[in-house]
ROZALUM-656266 format. One line per 2 residues: number of its first residue (from 1); their letters; for each residue x, y, z of C-alpha. Coordinates in pm, 1 decimal. Layout:
N
NUM) a) X/Y/Z  ...
% end
This chain:
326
1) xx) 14686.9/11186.3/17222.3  14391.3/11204.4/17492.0
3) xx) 14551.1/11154.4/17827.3  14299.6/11155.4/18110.0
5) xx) 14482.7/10935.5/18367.0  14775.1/10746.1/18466.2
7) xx) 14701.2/10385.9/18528.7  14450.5/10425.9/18809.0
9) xx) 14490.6/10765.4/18887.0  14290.7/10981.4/18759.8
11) xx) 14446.4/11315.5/18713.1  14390.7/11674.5/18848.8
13) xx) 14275.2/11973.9/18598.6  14631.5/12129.9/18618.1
15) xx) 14795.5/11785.2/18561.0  14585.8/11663.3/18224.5
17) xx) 14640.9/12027.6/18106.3  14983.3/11976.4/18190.0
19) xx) 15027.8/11668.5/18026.6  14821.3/11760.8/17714.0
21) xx) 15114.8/12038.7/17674.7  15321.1/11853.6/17705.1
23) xx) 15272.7/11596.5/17403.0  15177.7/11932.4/17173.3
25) xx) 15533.1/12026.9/17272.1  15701.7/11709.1/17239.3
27) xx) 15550.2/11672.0/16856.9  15639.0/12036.2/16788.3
29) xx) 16016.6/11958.0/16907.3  16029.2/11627.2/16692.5
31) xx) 15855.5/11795.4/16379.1  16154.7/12137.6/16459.4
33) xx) 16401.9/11903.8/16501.2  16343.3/11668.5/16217.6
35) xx) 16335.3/12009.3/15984.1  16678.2/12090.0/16186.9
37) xx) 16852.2/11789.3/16074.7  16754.9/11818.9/15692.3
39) xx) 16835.7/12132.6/15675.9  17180.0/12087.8/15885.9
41) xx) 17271.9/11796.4/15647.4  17225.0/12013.4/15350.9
43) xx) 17511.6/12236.5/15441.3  17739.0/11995.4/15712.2
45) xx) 18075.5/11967.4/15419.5  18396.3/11864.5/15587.0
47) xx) 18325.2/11981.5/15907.3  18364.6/11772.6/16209.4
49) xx) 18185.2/12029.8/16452.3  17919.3/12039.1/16205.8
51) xx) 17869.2/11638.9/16188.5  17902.4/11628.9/16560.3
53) xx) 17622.4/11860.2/16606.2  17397.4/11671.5/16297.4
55) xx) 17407.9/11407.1/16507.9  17334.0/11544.9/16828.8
57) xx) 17024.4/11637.0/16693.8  16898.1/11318.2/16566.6
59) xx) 17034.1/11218.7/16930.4  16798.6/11462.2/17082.0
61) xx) 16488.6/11310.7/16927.0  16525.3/10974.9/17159.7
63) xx) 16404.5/11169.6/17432.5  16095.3/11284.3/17294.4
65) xx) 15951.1/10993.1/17131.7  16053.1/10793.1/17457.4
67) xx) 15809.4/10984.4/17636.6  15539.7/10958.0/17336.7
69) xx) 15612.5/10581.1/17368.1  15590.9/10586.1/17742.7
71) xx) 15229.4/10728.7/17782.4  15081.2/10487.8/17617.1
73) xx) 15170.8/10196.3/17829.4  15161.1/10390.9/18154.4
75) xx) 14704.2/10522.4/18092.9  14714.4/10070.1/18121.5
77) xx) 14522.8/9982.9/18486.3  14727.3/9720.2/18655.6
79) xx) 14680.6/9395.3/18593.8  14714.8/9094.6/18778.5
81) xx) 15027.9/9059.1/18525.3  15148.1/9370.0/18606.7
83) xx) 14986.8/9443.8/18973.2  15160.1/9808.8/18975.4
85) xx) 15094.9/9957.0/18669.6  15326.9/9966.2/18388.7
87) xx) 15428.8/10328.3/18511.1  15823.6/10147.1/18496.8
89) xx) 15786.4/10243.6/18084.3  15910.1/10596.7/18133.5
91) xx) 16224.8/10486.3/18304.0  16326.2/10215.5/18074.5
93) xx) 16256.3/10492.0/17811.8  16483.1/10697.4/18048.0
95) xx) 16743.0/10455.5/18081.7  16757.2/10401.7/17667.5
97) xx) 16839.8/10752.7/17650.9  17063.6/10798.0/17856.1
99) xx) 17261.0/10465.5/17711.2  17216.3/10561.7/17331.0
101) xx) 17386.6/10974.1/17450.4  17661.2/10774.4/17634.2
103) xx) 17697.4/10554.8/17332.8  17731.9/10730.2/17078.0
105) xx) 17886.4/11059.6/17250.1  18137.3/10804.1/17358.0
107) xx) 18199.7/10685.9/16987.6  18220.9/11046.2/16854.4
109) xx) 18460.6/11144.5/17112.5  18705.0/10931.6/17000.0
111) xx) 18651.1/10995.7/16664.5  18723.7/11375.7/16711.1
113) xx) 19055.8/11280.2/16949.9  19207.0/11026.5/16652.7
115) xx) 19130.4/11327.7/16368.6  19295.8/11584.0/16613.8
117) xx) 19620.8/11336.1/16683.0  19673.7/11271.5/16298.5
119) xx) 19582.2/11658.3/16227.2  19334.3/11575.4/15983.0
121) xx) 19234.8/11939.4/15822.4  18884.1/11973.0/15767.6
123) xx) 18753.6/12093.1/15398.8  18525.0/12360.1/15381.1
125) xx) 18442.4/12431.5/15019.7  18230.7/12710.7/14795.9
127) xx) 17946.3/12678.3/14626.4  17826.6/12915.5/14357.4
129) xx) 17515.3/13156.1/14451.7  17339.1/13344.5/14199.2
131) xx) 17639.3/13346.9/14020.1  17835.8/13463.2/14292.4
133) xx) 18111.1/13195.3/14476.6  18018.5/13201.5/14838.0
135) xx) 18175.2/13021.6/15102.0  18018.5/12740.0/15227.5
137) xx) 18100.8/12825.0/15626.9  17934.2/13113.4/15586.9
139) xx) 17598.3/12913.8/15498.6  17698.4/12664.2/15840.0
141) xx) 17702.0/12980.0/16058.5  17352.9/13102.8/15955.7
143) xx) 17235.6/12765.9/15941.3  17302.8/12687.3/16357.2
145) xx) 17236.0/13036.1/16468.7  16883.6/12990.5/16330.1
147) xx) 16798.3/12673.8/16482.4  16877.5/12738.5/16763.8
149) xx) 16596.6/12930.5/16877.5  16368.4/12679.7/16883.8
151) xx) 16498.4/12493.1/17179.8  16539.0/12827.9/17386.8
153) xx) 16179.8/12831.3/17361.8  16043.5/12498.6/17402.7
155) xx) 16323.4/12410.9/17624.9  16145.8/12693.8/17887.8
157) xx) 15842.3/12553.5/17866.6  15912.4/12181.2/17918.9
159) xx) 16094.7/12306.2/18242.1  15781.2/12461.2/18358.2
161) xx) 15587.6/12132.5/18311.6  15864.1/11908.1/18446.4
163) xx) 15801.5/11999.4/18787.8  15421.7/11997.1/18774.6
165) xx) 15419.5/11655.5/18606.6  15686.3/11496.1/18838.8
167) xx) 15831.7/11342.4/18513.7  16202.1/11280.5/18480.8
169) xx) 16213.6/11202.4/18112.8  16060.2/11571.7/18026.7
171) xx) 16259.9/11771.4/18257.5  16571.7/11600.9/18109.2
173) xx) 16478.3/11650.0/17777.3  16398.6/12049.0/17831.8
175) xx) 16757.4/12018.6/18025.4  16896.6/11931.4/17720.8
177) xx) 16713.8/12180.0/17501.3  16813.7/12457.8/17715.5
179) xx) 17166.5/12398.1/17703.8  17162.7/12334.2/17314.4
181) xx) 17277.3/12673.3/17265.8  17645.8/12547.2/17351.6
183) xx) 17624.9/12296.3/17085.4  17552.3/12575.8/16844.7
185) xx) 17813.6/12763.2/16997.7  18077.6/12515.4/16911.2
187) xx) 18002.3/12421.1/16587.3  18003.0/12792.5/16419.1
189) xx) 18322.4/12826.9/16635.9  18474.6/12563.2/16492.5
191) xx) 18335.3/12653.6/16127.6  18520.3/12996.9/16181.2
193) xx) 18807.4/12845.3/16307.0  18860.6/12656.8/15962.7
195) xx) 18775.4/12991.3/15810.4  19109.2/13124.3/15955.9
197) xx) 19338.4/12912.7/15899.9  19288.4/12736.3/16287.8
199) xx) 19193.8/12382.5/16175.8  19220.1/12199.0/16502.0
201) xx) 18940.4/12428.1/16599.6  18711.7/12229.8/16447.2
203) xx) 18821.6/11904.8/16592.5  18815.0/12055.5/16949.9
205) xx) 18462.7/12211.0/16875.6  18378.3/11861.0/16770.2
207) xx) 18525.7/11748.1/17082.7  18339.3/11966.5/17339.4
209) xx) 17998.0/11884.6/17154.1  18049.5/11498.2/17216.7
211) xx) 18208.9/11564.2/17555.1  17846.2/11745.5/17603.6
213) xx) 17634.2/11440.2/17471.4  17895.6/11230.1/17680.5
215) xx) 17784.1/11396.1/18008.1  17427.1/11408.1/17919.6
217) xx) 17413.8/11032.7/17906.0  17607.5/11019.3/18201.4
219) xx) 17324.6/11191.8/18392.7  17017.1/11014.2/18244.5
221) xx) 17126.4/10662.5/18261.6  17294.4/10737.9/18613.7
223) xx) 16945.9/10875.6/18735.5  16730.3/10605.1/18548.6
225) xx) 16891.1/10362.7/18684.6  16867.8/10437.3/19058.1
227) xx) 16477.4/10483.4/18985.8  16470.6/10145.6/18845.9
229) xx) 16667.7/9973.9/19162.0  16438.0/10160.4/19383.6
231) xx) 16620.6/10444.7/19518.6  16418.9/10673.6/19779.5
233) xx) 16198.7/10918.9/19574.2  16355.4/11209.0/19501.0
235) xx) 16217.4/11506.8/19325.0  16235.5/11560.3/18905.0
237) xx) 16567.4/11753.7/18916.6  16697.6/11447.6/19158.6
239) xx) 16842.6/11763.5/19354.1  16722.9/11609.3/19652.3
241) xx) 16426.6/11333.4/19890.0  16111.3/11428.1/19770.5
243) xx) 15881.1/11670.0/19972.0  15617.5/11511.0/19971.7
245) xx) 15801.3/11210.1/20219.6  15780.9/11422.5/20507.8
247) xx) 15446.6/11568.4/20455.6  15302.7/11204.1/20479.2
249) xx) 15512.0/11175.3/20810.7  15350.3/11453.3/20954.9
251) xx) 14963.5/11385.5/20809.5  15005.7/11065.4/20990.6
253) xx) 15144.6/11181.5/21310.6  14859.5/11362.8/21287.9
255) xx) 14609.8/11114.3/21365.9  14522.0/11048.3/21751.1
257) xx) 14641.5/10669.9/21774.7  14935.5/10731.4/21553.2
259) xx) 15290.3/10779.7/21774.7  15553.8/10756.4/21509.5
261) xx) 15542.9/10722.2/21143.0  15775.7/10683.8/20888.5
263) xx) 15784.5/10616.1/20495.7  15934.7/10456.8/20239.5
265) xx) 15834.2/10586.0/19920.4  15937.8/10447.5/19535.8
267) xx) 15941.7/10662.4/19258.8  15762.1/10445.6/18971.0
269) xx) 15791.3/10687.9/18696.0  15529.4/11001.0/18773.8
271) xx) 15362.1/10842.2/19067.0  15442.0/10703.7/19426.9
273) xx) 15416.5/10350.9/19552.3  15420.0/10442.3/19967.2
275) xx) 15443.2/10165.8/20240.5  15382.0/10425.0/20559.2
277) xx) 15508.5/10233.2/20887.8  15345.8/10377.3/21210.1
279) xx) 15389.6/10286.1/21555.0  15002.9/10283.5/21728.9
281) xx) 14973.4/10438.7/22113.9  14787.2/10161.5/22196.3
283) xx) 14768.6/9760.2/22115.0  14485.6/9735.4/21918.1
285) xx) 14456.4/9938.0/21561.4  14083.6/9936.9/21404.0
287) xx) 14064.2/9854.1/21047.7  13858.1/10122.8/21003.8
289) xx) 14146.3/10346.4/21132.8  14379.1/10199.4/20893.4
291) xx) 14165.0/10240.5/20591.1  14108.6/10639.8/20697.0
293) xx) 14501.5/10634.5/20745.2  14566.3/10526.4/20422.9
295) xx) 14324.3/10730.2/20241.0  14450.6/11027.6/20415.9
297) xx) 14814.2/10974.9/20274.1  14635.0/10939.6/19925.1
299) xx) 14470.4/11251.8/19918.7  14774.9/11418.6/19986.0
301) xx) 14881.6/11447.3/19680.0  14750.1/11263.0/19290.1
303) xx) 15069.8/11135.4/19268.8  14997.8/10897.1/19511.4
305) xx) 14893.5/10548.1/19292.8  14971.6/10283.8/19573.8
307) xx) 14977.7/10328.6/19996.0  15014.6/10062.0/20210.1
309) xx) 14984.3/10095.2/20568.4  15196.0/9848.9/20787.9
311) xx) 15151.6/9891.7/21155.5  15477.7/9833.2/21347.9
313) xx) 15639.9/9806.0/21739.3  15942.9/9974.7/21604.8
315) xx) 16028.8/10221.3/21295.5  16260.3/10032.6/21043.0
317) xx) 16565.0/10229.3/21011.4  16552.4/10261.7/20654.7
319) xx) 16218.8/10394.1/20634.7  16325.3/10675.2/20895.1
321) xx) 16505.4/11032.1/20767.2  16800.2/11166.6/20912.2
323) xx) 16627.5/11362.7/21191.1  16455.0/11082.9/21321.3
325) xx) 16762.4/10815.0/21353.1  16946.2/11124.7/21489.4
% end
């Protein structure tokens, strides 16, 4: 997939390189993963920890081909159907992630509850091995501690391009990835368990894995949603207002016949929409000025697809950060 720009942005060096890792790691995960879940299936037996974590899996590939799916509406130029881009794409694909995790993680969490109430004792079985009768947990164990390297690894590196990419859907999906080692965790803990004689291990293990894709529903739709009502930008982590808010305050502050500015900024999915408010020191603004205002705020940063600048007597309060209504 040759990605170049994002609707009419055209992006940096470091971005398109970026981005271009990005897909090669998002195919590599699906083609790892996809190899995880045959193999996984080939050895899951009576185990609920081991079904729990099957399926977590296949629940792990939604993120990936969500963002696959999203880039190619989000290279489309607006339209006079769609004046702002189709950019929206990665947080629908957000928000169906984050639903299907919830769903599903829901559904499984219940399951595991109701099979710990009635004490259902998972079966673990042999099979026979060069003429040898092995037990079959033993082949679960190996199994999970093997895959789970891959995510370690490409779970790192998503992180790293998260942030440079400003994309939500890709630093959730390397959130996921790096925490995947607690999934693995579980499940041979819960193989083991039935190994000992400790059956309701298994159904707990089962438990904390679905209590896991519970949460990381929780968090995705929670966060895609806000995006898609328009909270204030905030940055890929949503640990707090995006930076890059205040550095348009201050680059248009900056300018001689500017007194006050202020921003409201709306995260579209990997790039801004900006309408900058800013209070003149005089009565009469030049278009000229405005245009050199408003191409100052896009050269801040590439992110930047959409600034309007509205010229104003008075700051609206919710365009104004807590300092400034202080």
């Amino acid at each position: 997939m040759r990605i170049d720009s994002v609707g009419r942005t055209d992006l940096p060096d470091e971005q398109r390189d970026a981005l271009r890792s990005a897909v090669r790691w998002e195919w590599f995960t699906i083609g790892y993963t996809t190899v995880t879940i045959v193999v996984i299936a080939l050895v899951v037996g009576g185990s609920q920890a081991m079904k729990t974590a099957w399926i977590e899996d296949m629940l792990s590939l939604i993120p990936q081909i969500s963002f696959l799916i999203a880039l190619l509406f989000i290279r489309r130029r607006p339209t006079r159907a769609f004046p702002y881009g189709l950019h929206r794409v990665m947080g629908v694909g957000h928000l169906v992630a984050g639903v299907a995790l919830l769903a599903i993680g829901g559904s499984l969490a219940i399951e595991s509850v109701i099979g710990l109430v009635n004490a259902e004792h998972p079966a673990i079985g042999t099979v026979r091995v060069f003429g040898a009768t092995v037990w079959l947990g033993w082949f679960m164990v190996a199994v999970m501690a093997l895959v789970v390297v891959g995510p370690f690894f490409y779970g790192h590196a998503k992180a790293k391009l998260a942030p440079v990419l400003h994309n939500k859907v890709l630093y959730a999906d390397a959130d996921m990835a790096k925490a995947d080692w607690t999934t693995t965790v579980a499940s041979i803990v819960g193989v083991l368990g039935v190994g000992i004689g400790l059956w309701w291990l298994d159904g707990v293990a089962a438990l904390f894995i679905s209590v896991g894709i519970v949460w990381d529903g929780i968090k995705n739709a929670r966060t895609a949603i806000l995006d898609l009502i328009d909270q204030r930008a905030r940055t890929e982590d949503d640990s707090g207002a995006h930076p890059l808010i205040g550095r348009i305050v201050q680059r248009l502050e900056e300018l001689p016949w500017v007194d006050a500015a202020a921003v409201r900024m709306r995260d579209m999915g990997q790039v801004f929409h900006v309408e900058a408010y800013v209070v003149p020191r005089r009565r009469k603004v030049r278009v000229r000025e405005l245009d050199e205002a408003r191409r100052a705020v896009a050269e801040i940063d590439w992110k930047m697809q959409g600034v309007s600048i509205v010229v104003v007597p008075a700051l609206p309060e919710e365009a104004m950060d807590e300092k400034a209504v202080a």
